[in-house]
N, C-alpha and C positions, 0 to 999 in steps of 0.2 A: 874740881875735885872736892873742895871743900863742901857743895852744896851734896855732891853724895856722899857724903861724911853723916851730913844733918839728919838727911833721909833715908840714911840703910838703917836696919833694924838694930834694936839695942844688943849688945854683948858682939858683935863682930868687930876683929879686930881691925887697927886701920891698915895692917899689911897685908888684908886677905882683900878686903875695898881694897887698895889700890891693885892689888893683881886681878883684879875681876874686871878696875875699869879701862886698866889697860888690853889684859885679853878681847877687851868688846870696842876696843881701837876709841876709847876716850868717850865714848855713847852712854850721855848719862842713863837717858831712859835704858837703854837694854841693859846697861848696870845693876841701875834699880831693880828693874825686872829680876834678872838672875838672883840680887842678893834677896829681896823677897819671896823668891821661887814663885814667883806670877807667870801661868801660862797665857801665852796669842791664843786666843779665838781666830779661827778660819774661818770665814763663813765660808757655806759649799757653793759653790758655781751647779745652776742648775744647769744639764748639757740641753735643754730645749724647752726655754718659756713657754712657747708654745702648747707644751702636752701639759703643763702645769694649769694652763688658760682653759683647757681645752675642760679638764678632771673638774675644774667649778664650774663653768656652764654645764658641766653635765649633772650634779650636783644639785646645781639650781632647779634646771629643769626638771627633777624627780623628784625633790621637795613642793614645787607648781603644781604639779600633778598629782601628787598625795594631795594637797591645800583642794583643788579644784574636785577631788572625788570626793571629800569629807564634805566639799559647801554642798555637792549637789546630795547626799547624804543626810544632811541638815539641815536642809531647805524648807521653808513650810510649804504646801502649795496649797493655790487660790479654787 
């Protein structure tokens, strides 16, 4: 209790800290967290790598293909 004492923001009083650290069943970090009003990041679950993999290959391949029309475009010939 003392260390979120240290580390909750200045001007909060210690009977609001301690009803927050109890609320969060004695968890300093989720304490922390609330008395700084810090939100979790989720990162998103993509539902299929695969179509993710799939969207750069095809990406690649048509940036290739621009590159290979410009060289022969730009080519000197002999």
């Amino acid at each position: 209790m003392n260390e979120v004492i240290k580390q909750a923001p200045e001007g909060i009083d210690s009977k609001v800290i301690k009803e927050v650290f109890e609320r969060n069943n004695e968890d300093t970090l989720k304490t922390l967290m609330e008395l700084w009003d810090i939100k979790e990041n989720k990162k998103e679950v993509i539902a299929n790598k695969w179509d993710e993999v799939r969207d750069i290959c095809d990406a690649y391949d048509t940036e290739m293909g621009n590159f290979m029309k410009n060289s022969k475009k730009n080519a000197i010939k002999l």
